[in-house]
C-alpha positions as CSV (number, residue, x, y, z in Angstrom):
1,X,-4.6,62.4,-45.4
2,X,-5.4,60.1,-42.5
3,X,-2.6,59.8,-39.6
4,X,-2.0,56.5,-38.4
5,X,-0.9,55.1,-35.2
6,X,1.8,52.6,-34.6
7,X,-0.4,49.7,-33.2
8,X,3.0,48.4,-31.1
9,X,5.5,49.7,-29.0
10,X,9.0,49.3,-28.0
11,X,7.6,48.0,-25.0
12,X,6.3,45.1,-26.5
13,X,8.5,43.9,-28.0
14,X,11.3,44.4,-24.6
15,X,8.1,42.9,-22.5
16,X,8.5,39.6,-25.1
17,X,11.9,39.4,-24.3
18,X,11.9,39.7,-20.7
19,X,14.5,37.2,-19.4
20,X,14.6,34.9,-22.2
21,X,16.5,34.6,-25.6
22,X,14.2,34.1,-28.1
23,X,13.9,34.0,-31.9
24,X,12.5,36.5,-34.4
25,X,9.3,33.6,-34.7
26,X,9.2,33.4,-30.7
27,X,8.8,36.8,-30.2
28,X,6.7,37.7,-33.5
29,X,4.0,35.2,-31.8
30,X,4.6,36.2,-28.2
31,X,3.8,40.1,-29.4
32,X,0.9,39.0,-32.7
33,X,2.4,41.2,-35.2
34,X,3.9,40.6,-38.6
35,X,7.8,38.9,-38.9
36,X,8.3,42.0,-40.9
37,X,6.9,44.3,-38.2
38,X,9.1,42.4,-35.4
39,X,12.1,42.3,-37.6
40,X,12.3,46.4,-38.1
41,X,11.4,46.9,-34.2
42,X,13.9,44.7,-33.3
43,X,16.6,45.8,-35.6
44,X,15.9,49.3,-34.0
45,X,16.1,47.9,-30.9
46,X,19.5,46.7,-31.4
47,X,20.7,49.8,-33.6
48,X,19.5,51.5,-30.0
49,X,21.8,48.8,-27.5
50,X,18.3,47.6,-25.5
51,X,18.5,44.5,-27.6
52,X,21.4,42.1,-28.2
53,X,21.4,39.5,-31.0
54,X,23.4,36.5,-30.7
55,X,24.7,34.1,-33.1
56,X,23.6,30.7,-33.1
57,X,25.1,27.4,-35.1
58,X,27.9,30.1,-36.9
59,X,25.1,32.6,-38.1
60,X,22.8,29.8,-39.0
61,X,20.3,31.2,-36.6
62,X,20.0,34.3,-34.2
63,X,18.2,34.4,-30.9
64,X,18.0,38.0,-28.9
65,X,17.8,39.2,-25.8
66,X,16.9,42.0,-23.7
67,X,20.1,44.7,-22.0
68,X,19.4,44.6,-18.5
């Protein structure tokens, strides 16, 4: 069976957030991957604390950023 490699890393998607909020779309085309790709990364990310998520417009929209 052939092993695959993960073609991102955690990295990339902290490096797309450096010093900005941004949304799931920003950072999905700031990094090139799939929405789904970004969204399971960056729930991770938040699961982990090196992400926060913030509500926007009452939960209408969420933007992240980056845990200094």
């Amino acid at each position: 069976m052939p092993q695959f490699k993960p073609l991102y890393s955690e990295k990339d998607f902290l490096d797309a957030l450096n010093g900005e909020l941004r949304t799931l779309g920003g950072i999905t085309k700031k990094v090139g991957c799939a929405r789904m790709t970004c969204m399971n990364y960056i729930n991770s990310l938040v699961e982990a604390g090196k992400v926060e998520k913030l509500s926007v417009d009452d939960g209408q929209l969420y933007v992240y950023k980056k845990v200094e």
